[in-house]
C-alpha positions as a Markdown table, in Angstrom:
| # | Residue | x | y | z |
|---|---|---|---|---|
| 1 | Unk | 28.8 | 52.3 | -6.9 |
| 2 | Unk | 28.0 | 54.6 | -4.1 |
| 3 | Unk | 29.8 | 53.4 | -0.7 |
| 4 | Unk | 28.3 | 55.5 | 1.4 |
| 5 | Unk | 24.8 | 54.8 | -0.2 |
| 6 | Unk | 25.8 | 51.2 | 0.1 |
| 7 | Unk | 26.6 | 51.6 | 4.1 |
| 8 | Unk | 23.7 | 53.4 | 4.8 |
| 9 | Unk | 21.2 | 50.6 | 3.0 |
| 10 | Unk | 23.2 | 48.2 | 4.9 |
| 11 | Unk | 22.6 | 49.8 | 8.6 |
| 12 | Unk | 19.2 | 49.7 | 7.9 |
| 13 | Unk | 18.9 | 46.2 | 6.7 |
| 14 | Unk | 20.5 | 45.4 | 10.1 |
| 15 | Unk | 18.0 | 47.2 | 12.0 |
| 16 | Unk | 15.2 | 45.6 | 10.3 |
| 17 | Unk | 16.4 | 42.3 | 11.1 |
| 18 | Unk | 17.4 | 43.2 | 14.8 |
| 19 | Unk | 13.1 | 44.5 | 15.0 |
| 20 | Unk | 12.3 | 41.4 | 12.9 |
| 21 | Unk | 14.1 | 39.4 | 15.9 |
| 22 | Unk | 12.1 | 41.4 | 18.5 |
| 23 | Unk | 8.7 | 41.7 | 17.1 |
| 24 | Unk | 9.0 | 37.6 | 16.7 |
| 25 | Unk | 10.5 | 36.9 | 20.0 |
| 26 | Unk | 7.6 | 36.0 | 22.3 |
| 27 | Unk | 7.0 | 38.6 | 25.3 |
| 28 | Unk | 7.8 | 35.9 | 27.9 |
| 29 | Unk | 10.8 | 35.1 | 26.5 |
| 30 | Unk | 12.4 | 39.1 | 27.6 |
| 31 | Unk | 13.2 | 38.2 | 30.5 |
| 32 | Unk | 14.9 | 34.4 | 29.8 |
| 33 | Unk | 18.7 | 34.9 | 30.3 |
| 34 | Unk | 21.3 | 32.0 | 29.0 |
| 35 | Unk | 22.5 | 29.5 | 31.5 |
| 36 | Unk | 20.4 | 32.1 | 33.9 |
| 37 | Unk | 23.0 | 34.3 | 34.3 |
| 38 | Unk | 24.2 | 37.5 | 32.4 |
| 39 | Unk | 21.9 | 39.8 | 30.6 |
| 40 | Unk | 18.2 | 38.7 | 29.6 |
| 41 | Unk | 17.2 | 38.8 | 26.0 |
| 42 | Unk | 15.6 | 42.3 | 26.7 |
| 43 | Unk | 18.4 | 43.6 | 28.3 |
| 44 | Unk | 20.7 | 42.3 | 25.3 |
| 45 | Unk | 18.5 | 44.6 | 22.8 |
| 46 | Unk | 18.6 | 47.7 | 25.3 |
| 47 | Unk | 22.6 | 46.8 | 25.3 |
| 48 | Unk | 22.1 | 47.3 | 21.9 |
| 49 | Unk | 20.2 | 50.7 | 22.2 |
| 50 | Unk | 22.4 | 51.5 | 24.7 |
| 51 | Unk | 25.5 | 51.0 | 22.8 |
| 52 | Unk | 24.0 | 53.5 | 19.7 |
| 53 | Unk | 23.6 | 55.8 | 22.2 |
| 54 | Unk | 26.9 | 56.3 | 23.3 |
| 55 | Unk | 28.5 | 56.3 | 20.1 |
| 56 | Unk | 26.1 | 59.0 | 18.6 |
| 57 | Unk | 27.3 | 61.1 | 21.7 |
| 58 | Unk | 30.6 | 60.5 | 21.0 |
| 59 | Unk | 30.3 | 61.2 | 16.8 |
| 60 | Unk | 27.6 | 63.5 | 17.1 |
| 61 | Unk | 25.2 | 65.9 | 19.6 |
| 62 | Unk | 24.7 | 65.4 | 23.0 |
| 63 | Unk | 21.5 | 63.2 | 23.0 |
| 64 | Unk | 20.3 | 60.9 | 25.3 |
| 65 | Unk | 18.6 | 57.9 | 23.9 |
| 66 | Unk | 19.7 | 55.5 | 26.7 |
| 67 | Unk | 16.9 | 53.3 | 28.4 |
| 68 | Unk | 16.8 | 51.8 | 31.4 |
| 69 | Unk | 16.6 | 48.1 | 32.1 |
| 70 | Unk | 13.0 | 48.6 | 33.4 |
| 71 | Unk | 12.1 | 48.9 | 29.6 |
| 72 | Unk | 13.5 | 45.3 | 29.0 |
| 73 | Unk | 10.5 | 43.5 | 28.8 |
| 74 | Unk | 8.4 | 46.0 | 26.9 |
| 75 | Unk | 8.4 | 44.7 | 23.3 |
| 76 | Unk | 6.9 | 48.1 | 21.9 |
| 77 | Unk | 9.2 | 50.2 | 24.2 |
| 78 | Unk | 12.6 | 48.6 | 22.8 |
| 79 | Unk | 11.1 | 48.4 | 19.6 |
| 80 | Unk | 10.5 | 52.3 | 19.7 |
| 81 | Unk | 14.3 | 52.7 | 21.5 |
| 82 | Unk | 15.7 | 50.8 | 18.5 |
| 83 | Unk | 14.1 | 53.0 | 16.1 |
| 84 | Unk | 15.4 | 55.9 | 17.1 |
| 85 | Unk | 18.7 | 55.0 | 17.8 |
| 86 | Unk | 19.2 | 53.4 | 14.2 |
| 87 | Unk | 17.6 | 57.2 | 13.0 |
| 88 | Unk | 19.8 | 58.8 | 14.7 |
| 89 | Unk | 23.3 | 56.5 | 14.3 |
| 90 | Unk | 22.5 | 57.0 | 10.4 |
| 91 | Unk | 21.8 | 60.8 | 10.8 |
| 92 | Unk | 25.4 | 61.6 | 12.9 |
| 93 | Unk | 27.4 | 58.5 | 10.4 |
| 94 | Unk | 26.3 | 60.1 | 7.2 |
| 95 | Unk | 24.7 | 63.9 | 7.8 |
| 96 | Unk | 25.4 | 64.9 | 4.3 |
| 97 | Unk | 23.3 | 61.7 | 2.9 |
């Protein structure tokens, strides 16, 4: 048994879901926001994106990998963002793996 193995297969499990949950979320549907207030579904995943980026600064280099909310309703643009944020949060977590 290999935790750190084990961590790192489950980080990118979760990423693949959180894409699955994009890619299957209809374009439309971005900019719907619950009881129409708070953040909209596209802003929730570039929360998410958002979030990875400041912890990689924090753990790891200086590298910006924040996007704006202007990119919330661009399924292929948070898609990309997501990407390379889970990269990235796996590469600064486990650099020896």
């Amino acid at each position: 048994m290999n935790i750190i193995k084990d961590i790192i297969q489950t980080w990118s499990l979760n990423n693949k879901v959180t894409l699955f949950l994009l890619e299957n979320i209809e374009t439309d549907w971005l900019q719907a926001k619950i009881n129409g207030q708070g953040r909209s579904i596209g802003e929730q995943f570039i929360h998410i994106n958002n979030i990875r980026s400041f912890w990689i600064n924090k753990v790891g280099e200086k590298v910006d990998l924040k996007r704006d909310k202007k990119y919330a309703n661009d399924t292929q643009a948070l898609a990309e963002a997501l990407e390379k944020s889970s990269q990235r949060m796996s590469e600064v977590s486990f650099p020896i793996s």
